[in-house]
N, C-alpha and C positions, 0 to 999 in steps of 0.2 A: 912053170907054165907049159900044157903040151901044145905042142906045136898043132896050129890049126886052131886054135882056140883063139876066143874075141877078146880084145883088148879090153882095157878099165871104161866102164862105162861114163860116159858124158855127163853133168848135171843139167842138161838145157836150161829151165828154169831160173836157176843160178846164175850161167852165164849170162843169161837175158837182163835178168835185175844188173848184173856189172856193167852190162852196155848199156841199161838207161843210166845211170846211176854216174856212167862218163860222160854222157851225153849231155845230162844235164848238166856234170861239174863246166863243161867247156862251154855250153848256154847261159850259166850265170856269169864264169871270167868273161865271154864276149861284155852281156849287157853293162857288168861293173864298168869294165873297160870303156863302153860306149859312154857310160854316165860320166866317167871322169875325165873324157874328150869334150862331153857337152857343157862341162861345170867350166874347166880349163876354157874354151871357147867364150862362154858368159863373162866369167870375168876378164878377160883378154878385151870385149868388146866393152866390157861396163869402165877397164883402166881406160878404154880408149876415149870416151866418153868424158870420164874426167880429164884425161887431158885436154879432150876438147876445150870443154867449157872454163877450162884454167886460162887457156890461151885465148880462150873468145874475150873472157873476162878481161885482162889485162890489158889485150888490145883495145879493147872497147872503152877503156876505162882511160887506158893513156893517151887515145883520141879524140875523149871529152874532154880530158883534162886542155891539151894541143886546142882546140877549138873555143874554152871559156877564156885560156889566157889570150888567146886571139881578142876576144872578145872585151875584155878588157883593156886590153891595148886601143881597142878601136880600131881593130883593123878587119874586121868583116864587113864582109857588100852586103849593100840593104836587102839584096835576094835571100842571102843566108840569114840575115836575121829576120826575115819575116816568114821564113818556113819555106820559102817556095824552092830554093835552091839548097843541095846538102855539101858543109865543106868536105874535101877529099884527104884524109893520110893514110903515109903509110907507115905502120910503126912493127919493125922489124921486116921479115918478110909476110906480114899481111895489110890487105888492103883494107882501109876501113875507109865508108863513107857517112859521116856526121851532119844529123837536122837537128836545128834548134826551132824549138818553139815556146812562144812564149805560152804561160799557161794564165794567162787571162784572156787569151783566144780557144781558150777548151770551155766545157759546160759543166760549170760545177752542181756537181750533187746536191751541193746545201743550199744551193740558192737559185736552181733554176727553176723558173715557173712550169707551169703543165703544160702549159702549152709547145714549150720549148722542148720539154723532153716524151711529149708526145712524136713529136718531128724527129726526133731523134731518133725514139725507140722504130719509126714508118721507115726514115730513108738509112741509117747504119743498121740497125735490126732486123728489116726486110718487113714487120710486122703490118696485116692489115690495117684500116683506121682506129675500126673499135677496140682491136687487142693493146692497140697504140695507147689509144686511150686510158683505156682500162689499168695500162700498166705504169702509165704517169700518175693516174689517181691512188695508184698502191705504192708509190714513190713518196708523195706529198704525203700520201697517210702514213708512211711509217716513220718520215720526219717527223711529222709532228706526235708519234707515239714515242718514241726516240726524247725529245726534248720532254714529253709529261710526266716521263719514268726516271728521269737522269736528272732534273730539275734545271734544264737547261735556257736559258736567257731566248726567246727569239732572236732568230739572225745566227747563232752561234753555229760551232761542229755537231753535227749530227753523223755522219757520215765521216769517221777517220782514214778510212784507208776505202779508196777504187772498189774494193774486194769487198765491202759492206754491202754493195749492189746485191751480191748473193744472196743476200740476207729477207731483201723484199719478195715478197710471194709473185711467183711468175717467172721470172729470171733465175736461166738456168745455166749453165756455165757455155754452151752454144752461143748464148743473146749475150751475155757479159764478154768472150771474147770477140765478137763483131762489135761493142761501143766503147773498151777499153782505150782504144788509141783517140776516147773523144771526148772523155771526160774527165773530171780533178775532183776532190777533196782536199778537204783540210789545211792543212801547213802547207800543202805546194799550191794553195787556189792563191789568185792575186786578188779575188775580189769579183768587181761585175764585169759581167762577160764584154768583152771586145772584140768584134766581128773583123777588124780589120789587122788581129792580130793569128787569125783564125789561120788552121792550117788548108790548104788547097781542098782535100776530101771533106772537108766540113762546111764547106760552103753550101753542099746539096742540100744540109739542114735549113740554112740561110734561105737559099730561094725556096722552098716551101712557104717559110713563113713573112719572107720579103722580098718579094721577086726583082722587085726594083732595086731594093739597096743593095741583094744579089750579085745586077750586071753590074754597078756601079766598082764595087770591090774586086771581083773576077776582074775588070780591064787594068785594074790600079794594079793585081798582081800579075796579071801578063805582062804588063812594062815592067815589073821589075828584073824578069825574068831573062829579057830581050839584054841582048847585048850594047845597046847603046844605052842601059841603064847606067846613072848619074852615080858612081862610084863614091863622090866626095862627103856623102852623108851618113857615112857610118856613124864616126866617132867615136868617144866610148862612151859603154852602154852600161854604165853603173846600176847595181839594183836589180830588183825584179825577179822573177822569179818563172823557172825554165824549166820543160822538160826537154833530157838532151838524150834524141834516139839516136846508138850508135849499129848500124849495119855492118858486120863485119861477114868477110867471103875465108870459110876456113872448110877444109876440107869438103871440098865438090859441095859445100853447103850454104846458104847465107842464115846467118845468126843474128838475132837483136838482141844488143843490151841498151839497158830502159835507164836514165838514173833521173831525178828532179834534184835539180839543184838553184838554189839561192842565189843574186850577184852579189850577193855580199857578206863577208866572212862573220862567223862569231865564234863565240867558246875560245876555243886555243886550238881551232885551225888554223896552219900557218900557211892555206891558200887565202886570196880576194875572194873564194866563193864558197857554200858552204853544200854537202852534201843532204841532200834530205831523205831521202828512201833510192834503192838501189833494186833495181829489179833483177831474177837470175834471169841469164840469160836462157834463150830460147829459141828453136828451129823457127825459118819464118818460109826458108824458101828449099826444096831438096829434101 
């Protein structure tokens, strides 16, 4: 080469394609990388979730359990067994707080009249009169569409599970869960409704359609409530048939577990009581 003379020339072009061509390699490892931080994060929060709900479960479950053998025993105050007051354990390090209610103080599906679940659908639903209305008469109609297609006896199940609610046109899963904690079916119903088994929120139904019998029962639950209420009338409480809501406080959250159970054992349970349906648990508060 003679001195003075220009070097090997450049391929610009070339070079340019390599620098996109890094650019992009180290834009796709960022993104991969970013995806395999947020999949890694997903499931870290979805394990956490399960563990939650393992632990919510357990608890909740070994503080119904704690609460029905109480019960049993006879040794619950009239306040806890009439819904107004809920018993307190704690089973490991969570706190769990336990309502018993009886469920012939709830509104069974299969046998509450229109009128009843018009009130219903007004003061738990928020619903105006007519939509009230309207959505009682597609209640009672799809019972009785329910029993012409299934060849069902009057009087009988129409409604097996809470969650048949859906089913009725109108009712959307917003209005089912604002009257779930207000109604029964099926194997958990005790029968006809008992106003004075009723839980404290269900009473608003109450004074709608009896204002009088209302205050009457509202003052009966306030005394029980009061501390100079008459302790000696537990006893036990063989029979019947409960849903037992357990509140459990786990992680900065409160959790509901729902279960209905029987007072009295069958099959080859070797508890006094028997489980009927078991709800998962679920966020209520956090």
């Amino acid at each position: 080469m003679q001195a003075g003379s220009p070097g090997p020339a450049i391929n610009r072009p070339q070079s340019g394609v390599a620098l996109a061509i890094v650019v992009w390699f180290i834009a796709g490892m960022s993104l991969l990388v970013a995806g395999i931080v947020s999949h890694a994060r997903v499931d870290t929060r979805m394990a956490q979730l399960h563990v939650a709900r393992a632990k919510v479960s357990g608890a909740g479950d070994g503080a119904t359990n704690l609460l029905m053998a109480e019960l049993v025993a006879g040794k619950l105050s009239r306040a806890v067994l009439q819904g107004v007051q809920a018993g307190s354990y704690r089973v490991g390090d969570i706190d769990v707080a336990v309502t018993l209610v009886s469920t012939s103080g709830l509104i069974d599906l299969n046998r509450a009249p229109a009128g009843m679940l018009a009130a219903l659908f007004a003061v738990a639903g928020g619903l105006d009169e007519t939509e009230a209305q309207r959505l009682a008469g597609n209640v009672v109609d799809w019972r009785r569409l329910a029993s012409k297609q299934r060849g069902i006896k009057y009087g009988s199940s129409k409604f097996t599970e809470i969650e048949d609610l859906l089913r009725v046109e109108g009712v959307n899963r917003t209005l089912f869960d604002a009257l779930r904690g207000y109604i029964v079916a099926d194997s958990a119903s005790s029968g006809a409704m008992n106003w004075s088994q009723a839980p404290q929120q269900l009473l608003a139904v109450l004074e709608k359609l009896d204002s009088r019998q209302h205050g009457a029962l509202l003052q009966r639950k306030e005394s029980l409530a009061s501390p100079a209420a008459d302790e000696s009338e537990a006893g036990v409480r063989g029979g019947g048939t409960y849903r037992v809501d357990a509140l459990v406080k786990y992680g900065g959250r409160a959790w509901l577990r729902r279960r209905w159970v029987a007072g009295e054992s069958a099959g080859e349970s070797l508890l006094p009581w028997l489980i009927l349906r078991t709800e998962p648990p679920r966020v209520v508060d956090g």
